[in-house]
PDB file with SEQRES, HELIX, SHEET and CRYST1 records, atoms N, CA, C and O in Angstrom:
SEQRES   1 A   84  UNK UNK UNK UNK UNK UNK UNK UNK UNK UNK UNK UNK UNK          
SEQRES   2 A   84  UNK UNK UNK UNK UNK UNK UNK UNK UNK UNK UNK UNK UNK          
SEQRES   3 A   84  UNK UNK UNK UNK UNK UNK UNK UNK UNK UNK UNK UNK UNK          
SEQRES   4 A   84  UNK UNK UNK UNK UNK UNK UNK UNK UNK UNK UNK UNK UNK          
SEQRES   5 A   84  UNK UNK UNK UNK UNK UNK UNK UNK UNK UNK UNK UNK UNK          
SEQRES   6 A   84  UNK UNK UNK UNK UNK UNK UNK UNK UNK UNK UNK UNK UNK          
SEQRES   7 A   84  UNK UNK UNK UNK UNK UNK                                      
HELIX    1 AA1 UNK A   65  UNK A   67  5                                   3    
SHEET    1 AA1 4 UNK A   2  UNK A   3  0                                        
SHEET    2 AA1 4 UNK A   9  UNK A  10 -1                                        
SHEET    3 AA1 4 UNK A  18  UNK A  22 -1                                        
SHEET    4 AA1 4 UNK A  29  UNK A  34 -1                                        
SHEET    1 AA2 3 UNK A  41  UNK A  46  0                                        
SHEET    2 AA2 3 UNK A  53  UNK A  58 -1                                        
SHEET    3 AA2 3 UNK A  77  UNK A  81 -1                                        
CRYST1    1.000    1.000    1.000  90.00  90.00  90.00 P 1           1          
ATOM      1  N   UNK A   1      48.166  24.005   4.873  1.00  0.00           N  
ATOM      2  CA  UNK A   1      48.110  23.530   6.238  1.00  0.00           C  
ATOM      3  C   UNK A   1      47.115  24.364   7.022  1.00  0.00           C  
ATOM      4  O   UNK A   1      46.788  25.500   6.677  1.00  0.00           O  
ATOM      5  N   UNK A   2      46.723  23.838   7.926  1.00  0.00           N  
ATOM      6  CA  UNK A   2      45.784  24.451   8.890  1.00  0.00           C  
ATOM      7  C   UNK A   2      45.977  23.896  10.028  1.00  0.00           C  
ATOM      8  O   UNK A   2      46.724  22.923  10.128  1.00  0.00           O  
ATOM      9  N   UNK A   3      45.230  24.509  11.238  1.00  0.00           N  
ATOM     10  CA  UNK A   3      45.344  23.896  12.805  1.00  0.00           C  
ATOM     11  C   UNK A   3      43.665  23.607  12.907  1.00  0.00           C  
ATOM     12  O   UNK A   3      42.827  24.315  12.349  1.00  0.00           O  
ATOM     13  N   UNK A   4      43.340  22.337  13.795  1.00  0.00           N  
ATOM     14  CA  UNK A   4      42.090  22.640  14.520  1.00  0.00           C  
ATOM     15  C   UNK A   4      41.772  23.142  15.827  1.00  0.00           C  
ATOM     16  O   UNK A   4      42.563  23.855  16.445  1.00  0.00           O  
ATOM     17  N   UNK A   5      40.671  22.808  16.267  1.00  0.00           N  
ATOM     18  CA  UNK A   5      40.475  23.379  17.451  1.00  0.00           C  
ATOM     19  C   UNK A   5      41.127  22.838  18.560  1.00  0.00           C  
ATOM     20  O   UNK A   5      41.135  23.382  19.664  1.00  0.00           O  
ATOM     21  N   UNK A   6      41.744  21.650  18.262  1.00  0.00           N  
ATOM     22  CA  UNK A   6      42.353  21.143  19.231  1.00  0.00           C  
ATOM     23  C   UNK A   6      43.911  21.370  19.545  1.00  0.00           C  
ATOM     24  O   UNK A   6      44.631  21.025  20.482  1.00  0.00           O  
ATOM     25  N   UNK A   7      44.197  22.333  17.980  1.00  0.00           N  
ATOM     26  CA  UNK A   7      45.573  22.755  18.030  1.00  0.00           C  
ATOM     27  C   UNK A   7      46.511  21.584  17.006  1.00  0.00           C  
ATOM     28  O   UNK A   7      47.602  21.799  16.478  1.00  0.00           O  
ATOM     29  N   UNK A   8      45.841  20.562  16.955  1.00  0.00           N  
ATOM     30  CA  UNK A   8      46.548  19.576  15.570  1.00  0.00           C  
ATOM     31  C   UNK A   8      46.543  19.820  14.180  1.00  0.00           C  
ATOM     32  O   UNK A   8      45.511  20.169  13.607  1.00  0.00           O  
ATOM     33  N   UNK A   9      47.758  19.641  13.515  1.00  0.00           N  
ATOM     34  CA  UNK A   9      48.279  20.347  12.291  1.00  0.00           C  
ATOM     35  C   UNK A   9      47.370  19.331  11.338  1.00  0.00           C  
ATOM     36  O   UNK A   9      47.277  18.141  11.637  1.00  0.00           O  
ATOM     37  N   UNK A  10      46.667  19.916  10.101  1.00  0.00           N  
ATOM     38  CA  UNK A  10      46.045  19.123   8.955  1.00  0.00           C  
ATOM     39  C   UNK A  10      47.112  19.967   8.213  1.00  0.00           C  
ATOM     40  O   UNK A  10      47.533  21.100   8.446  1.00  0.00           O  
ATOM     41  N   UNK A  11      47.525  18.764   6.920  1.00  0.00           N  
ATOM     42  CA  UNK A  11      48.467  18.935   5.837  1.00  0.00           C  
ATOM     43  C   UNK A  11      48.302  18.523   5.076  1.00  0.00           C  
ATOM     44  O   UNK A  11      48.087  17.320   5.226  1.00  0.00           O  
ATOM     45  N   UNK A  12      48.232  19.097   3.471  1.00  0.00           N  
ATOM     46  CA  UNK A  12      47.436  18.806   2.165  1.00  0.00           C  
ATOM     47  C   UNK A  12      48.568  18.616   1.423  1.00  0.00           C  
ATOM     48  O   UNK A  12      49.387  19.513   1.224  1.00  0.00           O  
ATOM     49  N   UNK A  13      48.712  16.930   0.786  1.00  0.00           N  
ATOM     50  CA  UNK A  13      49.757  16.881  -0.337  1.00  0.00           C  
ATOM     51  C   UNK A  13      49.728  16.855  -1.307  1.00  0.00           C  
ATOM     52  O   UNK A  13      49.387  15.787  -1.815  1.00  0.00           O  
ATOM     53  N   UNK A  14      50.132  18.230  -2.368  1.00  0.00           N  
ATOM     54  CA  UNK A  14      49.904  17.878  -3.983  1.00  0.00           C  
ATOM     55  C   UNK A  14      50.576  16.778  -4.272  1.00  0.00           C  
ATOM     56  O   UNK A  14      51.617  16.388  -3.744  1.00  0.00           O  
ATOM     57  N   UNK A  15      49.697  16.067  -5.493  1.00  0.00           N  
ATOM     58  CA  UNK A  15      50.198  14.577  -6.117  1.00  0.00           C  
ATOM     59  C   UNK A  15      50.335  13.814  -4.661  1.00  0.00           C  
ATOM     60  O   UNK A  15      51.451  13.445  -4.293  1.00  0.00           O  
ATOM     61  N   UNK A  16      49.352  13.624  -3.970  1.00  0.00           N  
ATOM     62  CA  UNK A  16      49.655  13.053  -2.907  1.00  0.00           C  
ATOM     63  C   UNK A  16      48.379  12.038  -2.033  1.00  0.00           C  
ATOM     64  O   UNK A  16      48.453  11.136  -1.197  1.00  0.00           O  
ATOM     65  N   UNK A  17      46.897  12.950  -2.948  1.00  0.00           N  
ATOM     66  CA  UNK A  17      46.037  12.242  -2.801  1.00  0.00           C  
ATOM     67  C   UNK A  17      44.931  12.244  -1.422  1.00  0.00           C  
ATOM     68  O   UNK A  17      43.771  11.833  -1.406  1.00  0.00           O  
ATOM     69  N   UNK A  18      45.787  12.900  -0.219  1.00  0.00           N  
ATOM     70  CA  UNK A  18      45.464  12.669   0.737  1.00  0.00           C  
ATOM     71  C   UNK A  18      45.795  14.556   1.642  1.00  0.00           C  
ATOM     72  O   UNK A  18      46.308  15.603   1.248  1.00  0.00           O  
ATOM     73  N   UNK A  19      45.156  14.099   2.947  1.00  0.00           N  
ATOM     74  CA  UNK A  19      45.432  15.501   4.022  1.00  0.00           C  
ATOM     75  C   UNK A  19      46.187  14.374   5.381  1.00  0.00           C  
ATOM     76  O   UNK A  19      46.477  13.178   5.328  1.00  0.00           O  
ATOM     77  N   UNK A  20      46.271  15.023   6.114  1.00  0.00           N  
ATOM     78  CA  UNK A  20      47.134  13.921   7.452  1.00  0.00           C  
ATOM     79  C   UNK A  20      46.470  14.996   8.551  1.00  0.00           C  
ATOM     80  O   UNK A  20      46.236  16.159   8.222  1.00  0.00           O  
ATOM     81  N   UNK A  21      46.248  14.587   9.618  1.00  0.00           N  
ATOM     82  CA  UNK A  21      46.236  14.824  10.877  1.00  0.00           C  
ATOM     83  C   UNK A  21      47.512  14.788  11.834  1.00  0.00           C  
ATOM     84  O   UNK A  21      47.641  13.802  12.560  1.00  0.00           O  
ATOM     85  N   UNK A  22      48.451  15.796  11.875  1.00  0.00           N  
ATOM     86  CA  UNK A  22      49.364  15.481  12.765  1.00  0.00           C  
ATOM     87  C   UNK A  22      49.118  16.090  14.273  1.00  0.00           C  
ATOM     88  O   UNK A  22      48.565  17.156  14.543  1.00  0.00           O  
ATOM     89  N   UNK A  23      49.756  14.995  15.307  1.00  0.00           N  
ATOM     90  CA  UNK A  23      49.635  15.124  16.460  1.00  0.00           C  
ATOM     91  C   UNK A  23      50.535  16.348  17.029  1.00  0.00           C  
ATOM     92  O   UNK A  23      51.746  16.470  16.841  1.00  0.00           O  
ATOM     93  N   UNK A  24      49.750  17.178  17.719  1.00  0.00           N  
ATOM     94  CA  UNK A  24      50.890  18.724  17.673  1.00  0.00           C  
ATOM     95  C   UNK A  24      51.523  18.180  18.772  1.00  0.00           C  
ATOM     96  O   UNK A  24      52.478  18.907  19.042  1.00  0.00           O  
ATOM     97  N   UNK A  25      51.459  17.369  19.435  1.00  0.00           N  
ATOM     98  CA  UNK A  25      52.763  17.077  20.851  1.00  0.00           C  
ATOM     99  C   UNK A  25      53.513  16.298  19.918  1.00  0.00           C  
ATOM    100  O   UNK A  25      54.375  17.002  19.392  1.00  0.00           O  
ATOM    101  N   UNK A  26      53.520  15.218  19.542  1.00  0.00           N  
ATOM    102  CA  UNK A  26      54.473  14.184  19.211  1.00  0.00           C  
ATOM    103  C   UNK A  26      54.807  14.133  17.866  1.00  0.00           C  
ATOM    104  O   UNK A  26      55.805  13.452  17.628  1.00  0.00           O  
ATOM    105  N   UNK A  27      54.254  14.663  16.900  1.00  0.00           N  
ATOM    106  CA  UNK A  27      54.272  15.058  15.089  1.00  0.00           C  
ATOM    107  C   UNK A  27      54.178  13.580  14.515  1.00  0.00           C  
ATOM    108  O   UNK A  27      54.881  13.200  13.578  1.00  0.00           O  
ATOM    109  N   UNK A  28      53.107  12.665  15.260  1.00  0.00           N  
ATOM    110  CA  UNK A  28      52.712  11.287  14.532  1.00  0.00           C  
ATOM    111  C   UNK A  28      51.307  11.672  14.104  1.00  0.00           C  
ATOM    112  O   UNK A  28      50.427  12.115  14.843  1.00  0.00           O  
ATOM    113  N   UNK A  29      51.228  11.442  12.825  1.00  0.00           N  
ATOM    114  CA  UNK A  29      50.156  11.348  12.368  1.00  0.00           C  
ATOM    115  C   UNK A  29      49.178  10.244  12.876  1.00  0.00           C  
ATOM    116  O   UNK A  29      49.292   9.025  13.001  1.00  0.00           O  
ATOM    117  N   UNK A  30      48.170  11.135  13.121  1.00  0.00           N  
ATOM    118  CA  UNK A  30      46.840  10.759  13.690  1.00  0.00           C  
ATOM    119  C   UNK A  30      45.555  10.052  12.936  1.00  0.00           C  
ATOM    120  O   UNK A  30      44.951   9.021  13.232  1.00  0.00           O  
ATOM    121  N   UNK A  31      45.375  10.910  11.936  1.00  0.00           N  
ATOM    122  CA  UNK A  31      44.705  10.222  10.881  1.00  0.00           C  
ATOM    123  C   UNK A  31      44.712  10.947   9.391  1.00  0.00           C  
ATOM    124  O   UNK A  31      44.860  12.160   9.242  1.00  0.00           O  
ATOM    125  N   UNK A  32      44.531  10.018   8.337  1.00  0.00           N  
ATOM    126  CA  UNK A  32      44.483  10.320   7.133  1.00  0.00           C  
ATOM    127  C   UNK A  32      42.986  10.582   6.662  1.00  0.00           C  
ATOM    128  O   UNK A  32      41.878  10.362   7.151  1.00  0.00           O  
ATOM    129  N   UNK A  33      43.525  11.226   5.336  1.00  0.00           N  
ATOM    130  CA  UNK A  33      41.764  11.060   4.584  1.00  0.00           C  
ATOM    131  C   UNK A  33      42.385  11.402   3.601  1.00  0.00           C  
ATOM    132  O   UNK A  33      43.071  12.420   3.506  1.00  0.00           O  
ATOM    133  N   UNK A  34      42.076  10.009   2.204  1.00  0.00           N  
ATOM    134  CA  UNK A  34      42.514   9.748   0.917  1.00  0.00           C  
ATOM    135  C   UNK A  34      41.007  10.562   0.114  1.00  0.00           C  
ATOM    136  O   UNK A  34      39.779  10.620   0.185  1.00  0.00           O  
ATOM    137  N   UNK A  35      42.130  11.052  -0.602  1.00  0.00           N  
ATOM    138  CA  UNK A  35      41.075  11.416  -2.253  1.00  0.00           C  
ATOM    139  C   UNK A  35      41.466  10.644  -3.462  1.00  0.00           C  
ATOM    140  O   UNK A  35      42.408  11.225  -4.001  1.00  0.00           O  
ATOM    141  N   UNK A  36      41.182   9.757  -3.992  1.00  0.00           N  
ATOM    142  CA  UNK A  36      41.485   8.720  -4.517  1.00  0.00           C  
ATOM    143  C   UNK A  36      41.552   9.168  -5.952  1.00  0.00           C  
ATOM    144  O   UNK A  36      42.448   8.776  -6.700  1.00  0.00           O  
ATOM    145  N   UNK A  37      40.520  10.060  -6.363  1.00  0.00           N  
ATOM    146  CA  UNK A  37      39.992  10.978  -7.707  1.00  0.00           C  
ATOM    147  C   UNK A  37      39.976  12.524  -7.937  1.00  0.00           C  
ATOM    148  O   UNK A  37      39.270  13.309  -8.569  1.00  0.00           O  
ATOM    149  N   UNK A  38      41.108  12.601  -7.112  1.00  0.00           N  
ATOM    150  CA  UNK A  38      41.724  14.260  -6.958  1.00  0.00           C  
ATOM    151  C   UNK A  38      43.532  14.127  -5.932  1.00  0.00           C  
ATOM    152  O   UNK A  38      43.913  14.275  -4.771  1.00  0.00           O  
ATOM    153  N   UNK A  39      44.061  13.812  -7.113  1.00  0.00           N  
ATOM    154  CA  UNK A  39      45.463  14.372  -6.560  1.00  0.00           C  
ATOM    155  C   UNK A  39      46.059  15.294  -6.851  1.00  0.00           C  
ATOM    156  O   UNK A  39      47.112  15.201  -7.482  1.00  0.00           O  
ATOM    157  N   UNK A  40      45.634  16.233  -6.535  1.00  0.00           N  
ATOM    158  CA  UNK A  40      46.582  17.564  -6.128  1.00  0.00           C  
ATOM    159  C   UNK A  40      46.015  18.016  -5.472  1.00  0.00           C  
ATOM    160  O   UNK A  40      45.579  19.056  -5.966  1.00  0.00           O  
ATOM    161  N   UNK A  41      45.516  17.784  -3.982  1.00  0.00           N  
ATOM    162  CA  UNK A  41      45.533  18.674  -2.599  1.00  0.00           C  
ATOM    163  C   UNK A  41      46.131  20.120  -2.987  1.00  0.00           C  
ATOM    164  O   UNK A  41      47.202  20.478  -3.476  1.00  0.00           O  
ATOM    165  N   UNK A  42      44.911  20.831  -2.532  1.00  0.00           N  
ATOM    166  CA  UNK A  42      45.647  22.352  -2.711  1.00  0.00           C  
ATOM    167  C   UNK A  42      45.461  23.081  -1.490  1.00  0.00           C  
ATOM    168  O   UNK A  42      46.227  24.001  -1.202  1.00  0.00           O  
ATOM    169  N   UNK A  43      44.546  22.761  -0.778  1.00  0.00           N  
ATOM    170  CA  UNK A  43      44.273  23.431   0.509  1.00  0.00           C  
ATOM    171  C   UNK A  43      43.207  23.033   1.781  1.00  0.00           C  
ATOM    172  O   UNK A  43      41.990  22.968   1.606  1.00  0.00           O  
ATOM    173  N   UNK A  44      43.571  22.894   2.497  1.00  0.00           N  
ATOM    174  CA  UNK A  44      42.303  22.660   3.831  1.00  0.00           C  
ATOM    175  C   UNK A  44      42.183  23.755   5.042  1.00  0.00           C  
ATOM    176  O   UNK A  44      43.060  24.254   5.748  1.00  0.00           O  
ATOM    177  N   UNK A  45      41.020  23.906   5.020  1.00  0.00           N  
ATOM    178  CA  UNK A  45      40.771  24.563   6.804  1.00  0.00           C  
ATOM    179  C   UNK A  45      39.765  24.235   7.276  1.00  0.00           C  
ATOM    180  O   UNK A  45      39.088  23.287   6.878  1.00  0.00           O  
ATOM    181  N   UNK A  46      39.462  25.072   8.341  1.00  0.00           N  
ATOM    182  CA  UNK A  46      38.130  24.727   8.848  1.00  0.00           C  
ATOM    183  C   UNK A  46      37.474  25.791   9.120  1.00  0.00           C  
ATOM    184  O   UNK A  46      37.917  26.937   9.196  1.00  0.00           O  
ATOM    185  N   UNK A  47      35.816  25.220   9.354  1.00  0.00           N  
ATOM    186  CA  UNK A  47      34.361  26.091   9.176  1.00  0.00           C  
ATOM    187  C   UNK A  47      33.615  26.141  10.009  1.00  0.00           C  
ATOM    188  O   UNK A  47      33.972  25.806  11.139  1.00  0.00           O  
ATOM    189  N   UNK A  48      32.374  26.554   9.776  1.00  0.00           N  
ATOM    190  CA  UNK A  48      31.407  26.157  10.221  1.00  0.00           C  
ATOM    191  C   UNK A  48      30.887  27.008  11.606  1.00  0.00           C  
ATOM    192  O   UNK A  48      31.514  27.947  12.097  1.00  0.00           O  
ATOM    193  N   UNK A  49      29.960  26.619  11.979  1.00  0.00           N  
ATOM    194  CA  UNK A  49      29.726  27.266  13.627  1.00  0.00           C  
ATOM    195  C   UNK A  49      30.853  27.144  14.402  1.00  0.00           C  
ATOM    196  O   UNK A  49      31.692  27.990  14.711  1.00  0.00           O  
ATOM    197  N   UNK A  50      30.749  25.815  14.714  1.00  0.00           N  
ATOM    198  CA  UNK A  50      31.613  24.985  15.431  1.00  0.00           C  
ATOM    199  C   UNK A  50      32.842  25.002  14.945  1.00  0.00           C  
ATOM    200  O   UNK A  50      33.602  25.189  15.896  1.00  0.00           O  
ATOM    201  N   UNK A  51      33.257  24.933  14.247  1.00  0.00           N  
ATOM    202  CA  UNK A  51      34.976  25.148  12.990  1.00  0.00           C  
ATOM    203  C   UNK A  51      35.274  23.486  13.440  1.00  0.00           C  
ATOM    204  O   UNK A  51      36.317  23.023  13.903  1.00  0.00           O  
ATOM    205  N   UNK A  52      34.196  22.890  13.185  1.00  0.00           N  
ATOM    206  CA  UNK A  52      34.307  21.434  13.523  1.00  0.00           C  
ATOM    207  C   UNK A  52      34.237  20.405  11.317  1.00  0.00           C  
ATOM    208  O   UNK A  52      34.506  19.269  10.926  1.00  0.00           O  
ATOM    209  N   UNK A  53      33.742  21.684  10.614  1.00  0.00           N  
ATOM    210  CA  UNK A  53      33.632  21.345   9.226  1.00  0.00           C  
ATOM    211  C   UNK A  53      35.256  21.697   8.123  1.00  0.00           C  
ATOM    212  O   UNK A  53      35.746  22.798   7.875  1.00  0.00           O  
ATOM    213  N   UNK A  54      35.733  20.341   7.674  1.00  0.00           N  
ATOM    214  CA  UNK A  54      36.487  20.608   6.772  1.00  0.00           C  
ATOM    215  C   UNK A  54      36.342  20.645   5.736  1.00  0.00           C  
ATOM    216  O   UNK A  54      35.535  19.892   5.189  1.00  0.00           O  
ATOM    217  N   UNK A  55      37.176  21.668   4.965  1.00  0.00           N  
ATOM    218  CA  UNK A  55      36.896  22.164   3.950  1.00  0.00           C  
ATOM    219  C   UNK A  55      38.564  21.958   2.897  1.00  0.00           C  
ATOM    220  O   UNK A  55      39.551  22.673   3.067  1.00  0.00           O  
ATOM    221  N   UNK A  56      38.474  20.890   1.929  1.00  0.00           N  
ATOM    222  CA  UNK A  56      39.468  20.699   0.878  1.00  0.00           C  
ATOM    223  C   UNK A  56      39.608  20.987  -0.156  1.00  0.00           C  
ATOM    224  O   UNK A  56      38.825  20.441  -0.933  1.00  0.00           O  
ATOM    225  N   UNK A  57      40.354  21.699  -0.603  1.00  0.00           N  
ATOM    226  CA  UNK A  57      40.017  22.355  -2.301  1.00  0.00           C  
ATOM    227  C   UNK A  57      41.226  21.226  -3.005  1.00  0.00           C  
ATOM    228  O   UNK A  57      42.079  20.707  -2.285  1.00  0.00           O  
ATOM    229  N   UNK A  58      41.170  21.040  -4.028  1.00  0.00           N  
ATOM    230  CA  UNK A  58      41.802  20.309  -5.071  1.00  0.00           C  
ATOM    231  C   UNK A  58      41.974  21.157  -6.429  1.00  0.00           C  
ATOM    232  O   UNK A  58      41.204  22.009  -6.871  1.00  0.00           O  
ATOM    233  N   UNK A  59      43.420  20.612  -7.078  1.00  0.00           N  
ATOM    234  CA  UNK A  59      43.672  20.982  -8.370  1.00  0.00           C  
ATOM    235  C   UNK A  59      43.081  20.401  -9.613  1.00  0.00           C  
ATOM    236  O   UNK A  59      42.869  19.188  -9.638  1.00  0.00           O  
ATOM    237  N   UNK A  60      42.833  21.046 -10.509  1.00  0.00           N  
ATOM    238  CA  UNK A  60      42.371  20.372 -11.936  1.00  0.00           C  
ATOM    239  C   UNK A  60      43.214  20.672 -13.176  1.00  0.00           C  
ATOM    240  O   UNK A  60      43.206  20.125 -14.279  1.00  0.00           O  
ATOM    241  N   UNK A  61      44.226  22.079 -12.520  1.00  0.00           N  
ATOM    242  CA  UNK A  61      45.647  22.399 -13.733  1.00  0.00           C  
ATOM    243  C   UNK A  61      46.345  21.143 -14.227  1.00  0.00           C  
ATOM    244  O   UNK A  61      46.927  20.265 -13.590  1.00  0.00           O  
ATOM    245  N   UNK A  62      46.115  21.301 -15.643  1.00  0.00           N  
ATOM    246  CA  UNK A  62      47.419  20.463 -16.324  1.00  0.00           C  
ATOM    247  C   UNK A  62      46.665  19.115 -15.870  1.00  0.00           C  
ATOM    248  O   UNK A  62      47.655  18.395 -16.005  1.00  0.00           O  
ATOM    249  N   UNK A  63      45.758  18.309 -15.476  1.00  0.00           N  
ATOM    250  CA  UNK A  63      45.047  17.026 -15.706  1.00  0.00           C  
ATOM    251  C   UNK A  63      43.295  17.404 -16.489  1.00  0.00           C  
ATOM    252  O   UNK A  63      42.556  18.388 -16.466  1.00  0.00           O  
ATOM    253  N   UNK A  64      43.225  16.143 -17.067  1.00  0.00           N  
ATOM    254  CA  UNK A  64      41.715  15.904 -17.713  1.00  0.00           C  
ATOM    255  C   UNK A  64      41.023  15.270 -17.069  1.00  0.00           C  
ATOM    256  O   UNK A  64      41.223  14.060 -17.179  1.00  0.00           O  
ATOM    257  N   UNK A  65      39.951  15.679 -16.148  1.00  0.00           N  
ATOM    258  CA  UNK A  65      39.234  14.981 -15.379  1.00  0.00           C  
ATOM    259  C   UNK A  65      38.378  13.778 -16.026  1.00  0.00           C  
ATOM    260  O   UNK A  65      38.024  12.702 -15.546  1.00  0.00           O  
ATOM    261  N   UNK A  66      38.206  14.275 -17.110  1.00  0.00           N  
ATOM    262  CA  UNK A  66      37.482  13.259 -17.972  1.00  0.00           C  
ATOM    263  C   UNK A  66      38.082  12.157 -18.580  1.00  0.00           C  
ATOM    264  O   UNK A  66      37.303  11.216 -18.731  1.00  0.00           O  
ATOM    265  N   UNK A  67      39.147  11.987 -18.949  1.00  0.00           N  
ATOM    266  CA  UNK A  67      39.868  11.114 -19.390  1.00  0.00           C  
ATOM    267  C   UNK A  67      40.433   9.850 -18.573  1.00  0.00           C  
ATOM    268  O   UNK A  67      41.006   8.911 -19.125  1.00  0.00           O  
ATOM    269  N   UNK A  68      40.180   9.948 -17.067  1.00  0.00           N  
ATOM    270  CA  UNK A  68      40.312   8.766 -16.217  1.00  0.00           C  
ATOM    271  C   UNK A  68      39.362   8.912 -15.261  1.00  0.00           C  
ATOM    272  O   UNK A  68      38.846   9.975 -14.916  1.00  0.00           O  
ATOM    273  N   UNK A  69      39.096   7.622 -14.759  1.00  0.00           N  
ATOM    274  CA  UNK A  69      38.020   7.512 -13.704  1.00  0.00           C  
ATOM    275  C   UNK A  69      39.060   8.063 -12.261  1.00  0.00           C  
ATOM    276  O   UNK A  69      38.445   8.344 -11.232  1.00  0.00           O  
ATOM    277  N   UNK A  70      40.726   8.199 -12.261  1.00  0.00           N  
ATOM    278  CA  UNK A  70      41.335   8.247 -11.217  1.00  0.00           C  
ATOM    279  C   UNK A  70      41.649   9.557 -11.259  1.00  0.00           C  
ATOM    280  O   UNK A  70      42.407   9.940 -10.367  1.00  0.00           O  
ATOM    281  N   UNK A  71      41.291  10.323 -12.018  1.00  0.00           N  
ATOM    282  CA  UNK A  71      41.278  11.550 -11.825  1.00  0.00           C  
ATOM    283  C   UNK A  71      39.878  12.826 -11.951  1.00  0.00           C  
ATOM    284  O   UNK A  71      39.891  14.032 -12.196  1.00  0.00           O  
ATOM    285  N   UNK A  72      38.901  11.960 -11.686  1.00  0.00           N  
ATOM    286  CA  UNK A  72      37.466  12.114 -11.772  1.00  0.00           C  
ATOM    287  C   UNK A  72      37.304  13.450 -10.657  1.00  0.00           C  
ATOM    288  O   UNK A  72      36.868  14.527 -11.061  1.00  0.00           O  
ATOM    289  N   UNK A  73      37.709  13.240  -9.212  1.00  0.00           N  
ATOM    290  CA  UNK A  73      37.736  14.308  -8.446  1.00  0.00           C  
ATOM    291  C   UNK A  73      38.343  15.504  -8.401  1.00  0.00           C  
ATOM    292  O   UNK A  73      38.060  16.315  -7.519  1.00  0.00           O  
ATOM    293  N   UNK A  74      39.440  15.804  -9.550  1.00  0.00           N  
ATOM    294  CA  UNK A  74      40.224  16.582  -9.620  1.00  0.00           C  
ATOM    295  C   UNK A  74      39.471  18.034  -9.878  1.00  0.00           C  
ATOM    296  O   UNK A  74      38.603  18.158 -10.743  1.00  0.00           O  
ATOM    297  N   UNK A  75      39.979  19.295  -8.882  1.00  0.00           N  
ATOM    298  CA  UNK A  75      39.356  20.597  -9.120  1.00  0.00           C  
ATOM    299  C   UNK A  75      38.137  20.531  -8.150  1.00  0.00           C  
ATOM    300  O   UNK A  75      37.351  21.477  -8.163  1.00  0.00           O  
ATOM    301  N   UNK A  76      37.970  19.696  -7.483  1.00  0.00           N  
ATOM    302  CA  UNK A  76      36.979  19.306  -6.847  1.00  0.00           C  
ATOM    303  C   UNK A  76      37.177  20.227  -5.421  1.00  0.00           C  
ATOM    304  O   UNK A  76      38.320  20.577  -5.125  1.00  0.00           O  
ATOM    305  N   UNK A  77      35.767  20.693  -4.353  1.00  0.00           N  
ATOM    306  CA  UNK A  77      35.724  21.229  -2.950  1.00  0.00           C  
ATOM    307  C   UNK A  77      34.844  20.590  -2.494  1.00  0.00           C  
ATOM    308  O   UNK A  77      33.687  20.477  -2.899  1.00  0.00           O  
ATOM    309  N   UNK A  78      35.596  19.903  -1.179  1.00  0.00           N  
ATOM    310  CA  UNK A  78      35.394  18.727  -0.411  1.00  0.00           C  
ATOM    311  C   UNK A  78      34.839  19.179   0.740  1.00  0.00           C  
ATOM    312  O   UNK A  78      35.574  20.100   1.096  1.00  0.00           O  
ATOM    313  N   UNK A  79      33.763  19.028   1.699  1.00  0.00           N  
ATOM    314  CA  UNK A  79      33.442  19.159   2.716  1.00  0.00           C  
ATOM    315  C   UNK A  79      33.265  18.289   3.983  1.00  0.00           C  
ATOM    316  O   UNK A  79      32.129  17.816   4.030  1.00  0.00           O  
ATOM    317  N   UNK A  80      33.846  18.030   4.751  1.00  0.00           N  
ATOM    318  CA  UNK A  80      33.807  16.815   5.616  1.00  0.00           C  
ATOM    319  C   UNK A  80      33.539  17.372   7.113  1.00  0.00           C  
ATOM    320  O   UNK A  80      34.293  18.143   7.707  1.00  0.00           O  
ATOM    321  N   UNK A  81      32.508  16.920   7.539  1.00  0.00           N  
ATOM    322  CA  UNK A  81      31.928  16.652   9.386  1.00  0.00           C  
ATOM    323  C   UNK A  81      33.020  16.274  10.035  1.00  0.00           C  
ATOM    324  O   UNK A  81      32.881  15.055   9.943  1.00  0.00           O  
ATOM    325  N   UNK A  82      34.138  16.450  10.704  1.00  0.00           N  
ATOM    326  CA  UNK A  82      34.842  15.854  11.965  1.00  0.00           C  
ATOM    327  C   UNK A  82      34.255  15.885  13.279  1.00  0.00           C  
ATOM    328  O   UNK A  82      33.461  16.786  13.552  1.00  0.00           O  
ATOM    329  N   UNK A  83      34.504  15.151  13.981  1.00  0.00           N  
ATOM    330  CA  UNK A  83      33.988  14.264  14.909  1.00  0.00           C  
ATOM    331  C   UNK A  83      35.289  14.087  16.134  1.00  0.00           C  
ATOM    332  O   UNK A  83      35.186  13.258  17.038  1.00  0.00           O  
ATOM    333  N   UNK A  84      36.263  14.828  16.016  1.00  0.00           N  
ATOM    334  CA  UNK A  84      37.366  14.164  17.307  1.00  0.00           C  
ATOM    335  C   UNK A  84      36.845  13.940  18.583  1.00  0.00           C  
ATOM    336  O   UNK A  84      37.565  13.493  19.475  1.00  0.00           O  
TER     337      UNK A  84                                                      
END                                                                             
């Protein structure tokens, strides 16, 4: 888990595929972001100048990345521009 600058909780789910944006007043998730070819979320924060850059690490323990196209991203570090 991590906070951004705005104070909203990001949450990384192993076997889960995805991170969530939760709303720190009301705890409704705000927005998602699927990894379709890496499920096991292992960690997110943020970077950058601005700490406006996310940063997702993924698991590759105990799966063969090679052996499915749906597990192609696995072990993988993700970098993503946010924009709120």
């Amino acid at each position: 888990m991590c906070c951004d600058i705005e104070g909203h909780l990001w949450q990384a789910y192993w076997e889960g595929n995805r991170i969530e944006r939760i709303c720190k007043n009301t705890g409704k998730i705000m927005h998602v972001i699927n990894f379709p070819g890496a499920p096991r979320i292992t960690s997110c924060c943020f970077g950058g100048e601005d700490m406006m850059t996310l940063y997702v690490t993924t698991a590759a323990r105990g799966l063969d990345p090679a052996s499915s196209e749906d597990l192609a991203q696995a072990g993988s570090l993700f970098k993503i521009k946010t924009d709120f």
